[in-house]
N, C-alpha and C positions, 0 to 999 in steps of 0.2 A: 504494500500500500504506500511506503515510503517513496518508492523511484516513481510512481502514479503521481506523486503531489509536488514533487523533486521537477519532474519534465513538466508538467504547467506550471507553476513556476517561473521556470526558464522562459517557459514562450510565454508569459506573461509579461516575462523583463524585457523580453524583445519588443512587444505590444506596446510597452511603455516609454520603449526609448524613442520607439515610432513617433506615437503622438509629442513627447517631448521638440524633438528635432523638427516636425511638422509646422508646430505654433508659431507663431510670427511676433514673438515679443519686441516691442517697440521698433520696430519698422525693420528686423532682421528675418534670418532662419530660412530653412528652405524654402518655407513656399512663399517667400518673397521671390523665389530664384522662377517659379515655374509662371509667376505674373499670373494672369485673371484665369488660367486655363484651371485651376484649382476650383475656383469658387462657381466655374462650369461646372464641373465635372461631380461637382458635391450640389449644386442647385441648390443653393443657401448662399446669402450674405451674411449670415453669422456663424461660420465654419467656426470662428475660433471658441466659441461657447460650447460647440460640439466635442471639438478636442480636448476642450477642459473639462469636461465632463468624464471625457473617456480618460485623461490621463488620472482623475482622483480615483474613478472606478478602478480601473486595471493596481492604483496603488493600491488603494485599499481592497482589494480580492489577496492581491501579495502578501499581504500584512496579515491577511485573516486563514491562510492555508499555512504561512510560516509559525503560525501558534496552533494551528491543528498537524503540523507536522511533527511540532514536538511533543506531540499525545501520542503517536503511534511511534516513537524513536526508541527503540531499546538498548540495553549496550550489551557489545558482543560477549559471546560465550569467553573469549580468555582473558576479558577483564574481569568479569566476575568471578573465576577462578582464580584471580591473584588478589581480588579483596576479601578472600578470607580474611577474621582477624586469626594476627599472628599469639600462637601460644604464649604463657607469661614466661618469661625467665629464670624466675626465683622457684626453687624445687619446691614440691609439696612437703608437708608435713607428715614425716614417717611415725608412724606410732607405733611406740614398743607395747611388746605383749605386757602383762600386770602379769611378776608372779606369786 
C-alpha cells in the first residue's frame, strides 16, 4: 500500500510543479512565453484563479496522503531485531542453599 501512495505522490509533485511554473506571477512564467494562445486554449480569462486552485489542491492532496503514509509505514524486520532490549550486566543474585 506504501509504493501505491509513494507513486501518487510523485505524480502529484509533478502536477504541482506544473501549475506552479504555469502561473504568470506579476507579468512572468511561462505562459507569458506562449502569449494569448493559452487563455484560447483554456477558454477563460481567468486561467490564473484556475491554476491557483489546482496548485492548493494538488498541495494539499500531498500533505494529506504524506500523513496517511505514515499510518501504513512499518519498520523493517532487522531493525526490530536489533531493538531488543539489551540484557543487564550486573549478574543475578545466586542464593545459597540454608543449611
Amino acid at each position: 500500500m506504501i509504493w501505491i501512495i509513494t507513486i501518487v505522490i510523485i505524480l502529484l509533485s509533478v502536477v504541482l510543479g506544473f501549475f506552479i511554473l504555469v502561473q504568470n506571477p506579476k507579468g512572468g512564467g511561462l505562459s507569458g512565453t506562449f502569449g494569448s494562445i493559452g487563455s484560447q486554449v483554456m477558454g477563460v480569462k481567468q486561467s490564473g484563479d484556475v491554476m491557483e486552485k489546482g496548485t492548493w489542491t494538488s498541495m494539499g492532496v500531498i500533505a494529506a496522503l504524506c500523513i496517511i503514509a505514515i499510518m501504513f509505514y512499518t519498520t523493517p524486520k532487522e531493525l526490530k531485531q536489533t531493538k531488543q532490549p539489551a540484557k543487564s550486566s550486573t549478574p543475578a543474585k545466586q542464593s545459597t542453599p540454608a543449611k
